[in-house]
C-alpha positions in Angstrom: -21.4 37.7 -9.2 -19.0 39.0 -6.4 -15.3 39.5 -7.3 -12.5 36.5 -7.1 -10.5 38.6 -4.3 -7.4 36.0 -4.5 -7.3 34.7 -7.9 -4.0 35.2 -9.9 -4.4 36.0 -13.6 -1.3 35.6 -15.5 -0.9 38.0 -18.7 1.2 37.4 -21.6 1.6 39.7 -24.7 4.4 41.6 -26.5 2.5 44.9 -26.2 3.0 46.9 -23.4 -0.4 49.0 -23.9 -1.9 45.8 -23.2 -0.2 44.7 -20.5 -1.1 47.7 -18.6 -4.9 48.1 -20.0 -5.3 44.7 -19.3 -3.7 44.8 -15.5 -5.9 47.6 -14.7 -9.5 46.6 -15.6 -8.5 43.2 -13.9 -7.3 44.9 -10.5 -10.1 46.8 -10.0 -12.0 43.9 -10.1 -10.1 42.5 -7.4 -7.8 40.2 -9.4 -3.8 39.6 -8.6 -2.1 39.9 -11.7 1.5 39.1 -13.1 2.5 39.8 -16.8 5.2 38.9 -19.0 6.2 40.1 -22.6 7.3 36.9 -24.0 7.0 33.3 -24.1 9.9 32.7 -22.1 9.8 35.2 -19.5 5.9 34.0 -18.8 7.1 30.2 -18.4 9.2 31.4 -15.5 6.4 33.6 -14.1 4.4 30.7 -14.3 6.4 28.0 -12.6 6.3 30.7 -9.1 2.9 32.4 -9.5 0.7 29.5 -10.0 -1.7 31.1 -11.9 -5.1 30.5 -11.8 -6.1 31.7 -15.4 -3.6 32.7 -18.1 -4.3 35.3 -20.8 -1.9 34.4 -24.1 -1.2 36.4 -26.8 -0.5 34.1 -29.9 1.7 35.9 -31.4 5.2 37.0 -30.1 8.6 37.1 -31.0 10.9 34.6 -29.1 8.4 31.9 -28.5 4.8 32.1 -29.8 2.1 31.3 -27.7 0.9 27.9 -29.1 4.4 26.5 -28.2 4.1 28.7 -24.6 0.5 26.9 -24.3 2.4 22.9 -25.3 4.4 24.0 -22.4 2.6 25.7 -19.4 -0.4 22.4 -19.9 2.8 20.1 -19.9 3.6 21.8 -16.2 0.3 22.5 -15.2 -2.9 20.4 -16.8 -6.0 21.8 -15.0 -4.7 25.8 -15.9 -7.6 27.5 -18.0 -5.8 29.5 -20.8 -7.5 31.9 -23.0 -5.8 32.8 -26.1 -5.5 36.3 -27.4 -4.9 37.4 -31.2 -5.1 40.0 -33.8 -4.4 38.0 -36.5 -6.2 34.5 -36.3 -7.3 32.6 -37.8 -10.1 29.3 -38.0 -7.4 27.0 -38.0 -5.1 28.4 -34.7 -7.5 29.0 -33.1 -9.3 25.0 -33.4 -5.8 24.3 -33.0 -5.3 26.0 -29.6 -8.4 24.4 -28.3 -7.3 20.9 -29.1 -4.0 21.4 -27.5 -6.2 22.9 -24.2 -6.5 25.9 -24.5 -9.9 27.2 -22.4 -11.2 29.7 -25.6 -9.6 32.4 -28.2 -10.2 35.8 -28.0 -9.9 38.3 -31.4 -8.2 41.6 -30.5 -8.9 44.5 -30.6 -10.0 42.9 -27.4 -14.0 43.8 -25.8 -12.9 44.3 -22.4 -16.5 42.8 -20.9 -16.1 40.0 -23.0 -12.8 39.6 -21.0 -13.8 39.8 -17.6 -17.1 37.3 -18.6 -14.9 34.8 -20.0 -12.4 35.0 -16.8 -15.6 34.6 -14.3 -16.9 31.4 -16.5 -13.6 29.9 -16.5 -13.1 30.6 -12.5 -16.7 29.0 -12.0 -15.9 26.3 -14.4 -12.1 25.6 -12.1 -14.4 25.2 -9.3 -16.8 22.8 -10.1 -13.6 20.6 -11.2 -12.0 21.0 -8.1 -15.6 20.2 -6.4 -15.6 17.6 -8.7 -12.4 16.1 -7.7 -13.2 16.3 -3.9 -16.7 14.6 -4.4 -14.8 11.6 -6.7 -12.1 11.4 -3.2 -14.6 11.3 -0.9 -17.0 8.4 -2.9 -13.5 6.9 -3.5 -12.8 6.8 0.3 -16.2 5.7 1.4 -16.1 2.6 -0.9 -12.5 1.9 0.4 -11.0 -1.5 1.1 -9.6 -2.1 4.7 -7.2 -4.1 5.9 -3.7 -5.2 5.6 -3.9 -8.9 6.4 -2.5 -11.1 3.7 -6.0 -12.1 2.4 -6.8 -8.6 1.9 -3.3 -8.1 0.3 -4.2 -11.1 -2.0 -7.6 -9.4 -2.8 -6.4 -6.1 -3.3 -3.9 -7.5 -6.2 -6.4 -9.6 -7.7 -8.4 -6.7 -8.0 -5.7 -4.3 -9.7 -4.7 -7.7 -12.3 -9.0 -7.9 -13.3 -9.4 -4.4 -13.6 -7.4 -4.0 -16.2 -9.1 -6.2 -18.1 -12.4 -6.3 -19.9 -13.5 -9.9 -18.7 -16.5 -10.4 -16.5 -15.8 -11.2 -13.3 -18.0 -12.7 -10.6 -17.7 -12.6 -6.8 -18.4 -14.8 -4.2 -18.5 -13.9 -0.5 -21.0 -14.0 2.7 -23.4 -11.6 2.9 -21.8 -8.3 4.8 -18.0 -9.3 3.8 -17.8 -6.5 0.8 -18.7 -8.0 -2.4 -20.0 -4.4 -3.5 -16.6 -2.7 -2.5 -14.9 -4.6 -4.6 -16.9 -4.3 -7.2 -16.8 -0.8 -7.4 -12.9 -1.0 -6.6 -12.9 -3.2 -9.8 -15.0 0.0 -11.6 -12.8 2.6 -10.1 -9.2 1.1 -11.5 -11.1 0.0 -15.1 -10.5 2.3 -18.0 -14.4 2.8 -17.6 -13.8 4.5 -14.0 -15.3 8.0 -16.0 -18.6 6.0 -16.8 -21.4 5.1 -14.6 -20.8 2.4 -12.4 -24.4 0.5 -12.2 -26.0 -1.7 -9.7 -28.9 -3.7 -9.5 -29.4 -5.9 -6.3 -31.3 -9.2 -8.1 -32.9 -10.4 -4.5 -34.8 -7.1 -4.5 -36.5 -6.5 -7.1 -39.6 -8.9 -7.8 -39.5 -11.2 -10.7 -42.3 -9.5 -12.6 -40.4 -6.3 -12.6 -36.5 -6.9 -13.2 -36.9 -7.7 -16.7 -38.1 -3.8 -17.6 -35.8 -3.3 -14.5 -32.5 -4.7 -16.8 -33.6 -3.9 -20.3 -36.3 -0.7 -20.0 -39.4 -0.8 -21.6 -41.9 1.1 -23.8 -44.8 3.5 -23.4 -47.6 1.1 -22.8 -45.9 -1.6 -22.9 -48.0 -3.0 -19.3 -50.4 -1.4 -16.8 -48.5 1.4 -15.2 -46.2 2.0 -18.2 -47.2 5.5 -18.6 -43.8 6.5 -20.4 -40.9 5.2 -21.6 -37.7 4.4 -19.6 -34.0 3.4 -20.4 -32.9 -0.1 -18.2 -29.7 -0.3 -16.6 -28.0 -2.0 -19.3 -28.4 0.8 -21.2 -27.5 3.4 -18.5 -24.4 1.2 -17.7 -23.2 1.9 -21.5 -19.6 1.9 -21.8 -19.5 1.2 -18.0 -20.4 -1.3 -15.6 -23.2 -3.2 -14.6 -22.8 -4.8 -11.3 -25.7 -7.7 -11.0 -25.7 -8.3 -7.4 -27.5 -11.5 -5.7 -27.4 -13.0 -9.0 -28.1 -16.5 -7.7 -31.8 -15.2 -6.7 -32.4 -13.9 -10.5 -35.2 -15.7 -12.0 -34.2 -18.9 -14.4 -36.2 -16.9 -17.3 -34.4 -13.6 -16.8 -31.3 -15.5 -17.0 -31.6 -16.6 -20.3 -32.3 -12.9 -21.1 -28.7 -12.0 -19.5 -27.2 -14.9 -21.1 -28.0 -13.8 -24.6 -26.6 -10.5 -23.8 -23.8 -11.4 -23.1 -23.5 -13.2 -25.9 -24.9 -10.9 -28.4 -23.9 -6.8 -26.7 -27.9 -6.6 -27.5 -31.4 -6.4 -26.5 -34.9 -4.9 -26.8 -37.3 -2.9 -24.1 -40.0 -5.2 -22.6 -42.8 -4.1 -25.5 -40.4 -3.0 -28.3 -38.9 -3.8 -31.4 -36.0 -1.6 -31.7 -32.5 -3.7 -31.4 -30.2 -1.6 -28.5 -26.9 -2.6 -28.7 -24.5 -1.9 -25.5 -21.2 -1.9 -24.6 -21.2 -3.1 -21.0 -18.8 -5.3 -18.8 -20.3 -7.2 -16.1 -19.9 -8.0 -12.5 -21.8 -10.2 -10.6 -21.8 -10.8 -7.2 -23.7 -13.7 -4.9 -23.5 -14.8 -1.8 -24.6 -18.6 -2.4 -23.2 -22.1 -4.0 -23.8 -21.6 -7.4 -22.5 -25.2 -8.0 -24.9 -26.2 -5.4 -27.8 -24.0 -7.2 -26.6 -25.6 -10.6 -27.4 -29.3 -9.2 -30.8 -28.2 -7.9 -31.9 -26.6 -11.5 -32.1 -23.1 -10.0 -29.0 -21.2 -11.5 -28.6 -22.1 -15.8 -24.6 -23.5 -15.9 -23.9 -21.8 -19.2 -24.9 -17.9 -17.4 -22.6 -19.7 -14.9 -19.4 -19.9 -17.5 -20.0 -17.0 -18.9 -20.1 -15.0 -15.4 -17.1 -16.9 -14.5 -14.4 -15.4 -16.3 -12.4 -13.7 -13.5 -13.5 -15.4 -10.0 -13.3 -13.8 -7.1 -13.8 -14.9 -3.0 -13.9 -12.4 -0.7 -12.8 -13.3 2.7 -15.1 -13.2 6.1 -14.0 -10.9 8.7 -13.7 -13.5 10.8 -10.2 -15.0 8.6 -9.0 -11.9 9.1 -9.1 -10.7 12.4 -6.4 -8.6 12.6 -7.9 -6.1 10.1 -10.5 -5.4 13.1 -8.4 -2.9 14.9 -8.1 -0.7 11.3 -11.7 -1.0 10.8 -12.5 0.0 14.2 -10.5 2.8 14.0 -11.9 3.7 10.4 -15.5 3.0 11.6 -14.5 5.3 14.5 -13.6 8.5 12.7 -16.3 8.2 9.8 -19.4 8.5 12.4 -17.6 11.0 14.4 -17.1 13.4 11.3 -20.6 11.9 9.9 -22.5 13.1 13.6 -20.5 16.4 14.7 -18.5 14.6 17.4 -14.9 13.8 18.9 -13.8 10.6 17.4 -13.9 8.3 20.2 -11.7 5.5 20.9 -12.3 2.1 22.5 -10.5 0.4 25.7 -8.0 -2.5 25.0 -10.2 -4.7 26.5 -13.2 -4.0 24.1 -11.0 -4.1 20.8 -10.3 -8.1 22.7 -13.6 -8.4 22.8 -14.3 -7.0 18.9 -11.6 -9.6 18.1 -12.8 -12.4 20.1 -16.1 -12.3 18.3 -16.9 -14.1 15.2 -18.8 -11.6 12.7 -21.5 -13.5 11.7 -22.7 -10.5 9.7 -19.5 -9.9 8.7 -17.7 -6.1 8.3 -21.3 -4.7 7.8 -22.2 -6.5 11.3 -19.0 -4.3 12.6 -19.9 -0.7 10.9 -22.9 -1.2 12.2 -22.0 -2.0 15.9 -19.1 0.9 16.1 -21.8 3.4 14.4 -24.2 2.2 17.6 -21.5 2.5 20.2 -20.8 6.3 18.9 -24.9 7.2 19.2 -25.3 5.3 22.7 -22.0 5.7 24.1 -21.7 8.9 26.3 -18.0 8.5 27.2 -14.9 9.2 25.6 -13.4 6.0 25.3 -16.2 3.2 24.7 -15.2 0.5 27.2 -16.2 -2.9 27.7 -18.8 -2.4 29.7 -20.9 0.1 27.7 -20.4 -2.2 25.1 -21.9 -5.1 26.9 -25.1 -3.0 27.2 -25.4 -2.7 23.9 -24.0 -5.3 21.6 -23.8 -9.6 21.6 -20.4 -9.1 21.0 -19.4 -9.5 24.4 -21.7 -11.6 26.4 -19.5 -14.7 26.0 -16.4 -12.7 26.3 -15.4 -15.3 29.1 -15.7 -17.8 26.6 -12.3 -16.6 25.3 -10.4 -17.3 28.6 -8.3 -20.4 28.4 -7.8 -21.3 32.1 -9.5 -20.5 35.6 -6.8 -17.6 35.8 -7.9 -15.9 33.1 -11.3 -16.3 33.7 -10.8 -15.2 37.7 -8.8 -11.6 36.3 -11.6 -10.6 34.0 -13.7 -10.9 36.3 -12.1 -9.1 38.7 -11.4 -6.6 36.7 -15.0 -6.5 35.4 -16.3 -6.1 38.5 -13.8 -3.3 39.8 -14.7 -1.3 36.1 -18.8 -1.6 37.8 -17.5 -0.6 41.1 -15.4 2.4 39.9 -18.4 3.6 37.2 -21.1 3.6 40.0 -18.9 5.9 42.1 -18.0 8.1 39.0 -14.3 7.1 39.3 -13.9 8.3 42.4 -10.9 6.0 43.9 -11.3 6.4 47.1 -15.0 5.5 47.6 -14.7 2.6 45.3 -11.5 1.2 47.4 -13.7 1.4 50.2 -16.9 0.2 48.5 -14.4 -2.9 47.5 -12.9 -3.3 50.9 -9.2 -3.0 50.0 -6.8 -0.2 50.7 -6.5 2.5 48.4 -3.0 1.6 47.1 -4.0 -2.0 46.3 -6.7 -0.5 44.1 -4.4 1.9 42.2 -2.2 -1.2 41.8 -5.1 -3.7 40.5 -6.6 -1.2 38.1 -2.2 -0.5 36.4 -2.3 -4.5 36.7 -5.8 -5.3 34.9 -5.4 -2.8 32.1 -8.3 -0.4 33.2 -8.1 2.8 31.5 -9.8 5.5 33.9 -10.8 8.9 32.0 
């Protein structure tokens, strides 16, 4: 392994021969290191170095390092510590571990054993910071939008459910972000360290979701060549996140329902009682009342389900969130294909908030990520996006009088006039048949934004 040039290693012991034997053999292996003799004088050191491993002799005069140890992890959590001593024993040593410490060490000290242990706990620093940044990023890409009130509303519902342990189902159009709220839900539980599962009910066919939800056994049906866990039992002491529940087959149903109602089940083809400890979500995206009358959707999976309820809003009651989405949708494909983030004209954000979102914030992602791919331009103006998108061939639609109508088109037609002549002012003024000033003073008065 190639040497840590710019980790600091932080040395504590009462014994000045080991101060320095241990400063050496870590310097030439490319380590910075700071020492102290005592308890005290290393919880100063500590507070400026910011060290990245600490060795800590347990025994010292003023302070001993146990208490130094309570005191550095009270600072600093994610320090690895290694404990040094000549007289241990069993018990200080468990002890150490409990209260954080990384491992314990016996002097006289095996130099190799040193610099192994220092590497491991390095490596093992890393992967927890990698750790970290992977858990932010998955964090940010299942992040809510939006400041309208609605979104306010949802976002506190959200915090006051996950607390809890009660089930909670959602209800919301297809596209609107059932899924990121269910995962938000996961994410502020106490289970946020467990696995968050999902199983999407409309897409998996009805012979299959019953080994699908509970596993099954070796041979249990043609194809069964081994054995596999369900996602109730992978979702143990997490979440299970039954999406589309409304298209889950009446039978299966009364599977889930007992379940719920008992924390237990059996593979398709075995015997064995599983019990789990699971809390559910369930999402849909139809009337379950409505589903209830017509004999498709049992009412007592329907109480059960319905402990926490909760409606997530269409895009289109909540327009204003549009321009933070658009801006969000923006920079995610421009980091997520190597380019510029671009930004769109005022006149096509209008447009993006003139339309209706049928398909909801998915239809939206999905429209920005095609105006970053198609778009050659900078800014991503009305025009381009007219090529591309339904968004915008009614945009007259939102003119309220013959005034408004007349200026976007005249402004429409002097943004075609000015792109085929590649912005050059002078050959569109005389393409349009005005003077040159009258044009600069049309395209200030319009709103065109020229590159």
């Amino acid at each position: 392994m190639g040497k840590a040039a710019k980790a600091t290693i932080l040395v504590v012991d009462d014994e000045q021969s080991i101060l320095e034997t241990l400063t050496g053999i870590l310097e030439d292996e490319g380590y910075h290191v700071v020492t102290a003799s005592s308890g005290k004088n290393a919880l100063a050191k500590f507070s400026y170095a910011a060290p990245d491993i600490v060795l800590l002799d347990v025994w010292m005069p003023d302070m001993d390092g146990i208490e130094t140890l309570k005191r550095m992890r009270e600072k600093k959590k994610d320090v690895c510590i290694i404990m040094i001593s000549g007289h241990s024993n069993i018990d200080t040593a468990v002890h150490a571990i409990k209260l954080g410490a990384y491992d314990f060490l016996e002097k006289p000290l095996s130099l190799e054993k040193i610099l192994i242990l220092v590497r491991r706990a390095l490596e093992k620093q890393k992967l927890e910071k990698e750790n970290i940044e992977l858990r932010n990023s998955i964090s940010r890409k299942w992040e809510i939008i939006g400041e309208s009130p609605k979104i306010v509303d949802l976002k506190n519902k959200i915090m006051q459910a996950a607390a809890s342990q009660g089930r909670v189902i959602i209800f919301g159009e297809s596209g609107a972000g059932k899924e990121l709220v269910a995962r938000a839900l996961h994410n502020e539980s106490n289970r946020k360290n467990k696995s968050f599962i999902e199983v999407n009910c409309a897409a998996i066919p009805h012979e299959l979701i019953e080994s699908e939800l509970f596993g099954h056994e070796k041979g249990s049906f043609t194809g069964a060549f081994e054995s596999k866990k369900g996602k109730f039992e992978l979702a143990h002491e997490g979440t299970l996140f039954l999406d589309e529940i409304g298209d889950m087959s009446p039978a299966t149903q009364a599977k889930v329902l007992r379940v719920i109602e008992t924390q237990e089940f059996q593979r398709v083809g075995g015997s064995r009682k599983i019990k789990v400890d699971v809390r559910i979500i369930a999402a849909t995206n139809k009337d379950l009342h409505a589903e209830i009358e017509k004999g498709n959707f049992r009412e007592d999976l329907y109480f059960r389900l319905n402990v926490i309820p909760i409606t997530v809003p269409p895009l289109r009651e909540r327009k204003e969130d549009i321009p933070l989405l658009v801006k969000y949708f923006l920079e995610n494909f421009a980091q997520q294909y190597g380019q510029k983030p671009k930004k769109v004209s005022k006149a096509t954000l209008r447009a993006l908030m003139d339309y209706d979102w049928p398909g909801n914030v998915r239809e939206l992602k999905n429209t920005i990520e095609r105006f970053v791919i198609m778009n050659p331009f900078e800014t991503i103006d009305v025009r381009e996006v007219q090529t591309y998108s339904r968004v915008v061939k009614n945009h007259y639609s939102s003119c309220k009088t013959l005034r408004d109508a007349r200026e976007q088109f005249e402004r429409d037609f002097i943004l075609k006039k000015l792109q085929e002549n590649n912005w050059n002012i002078s050959k569109t003024a005389e393409d349009l048949e005005i003077e040159r000033s009258n044009l600069h003073r049309k395209i200030k008065a319009l709103g065109i934004e020229t590159p």
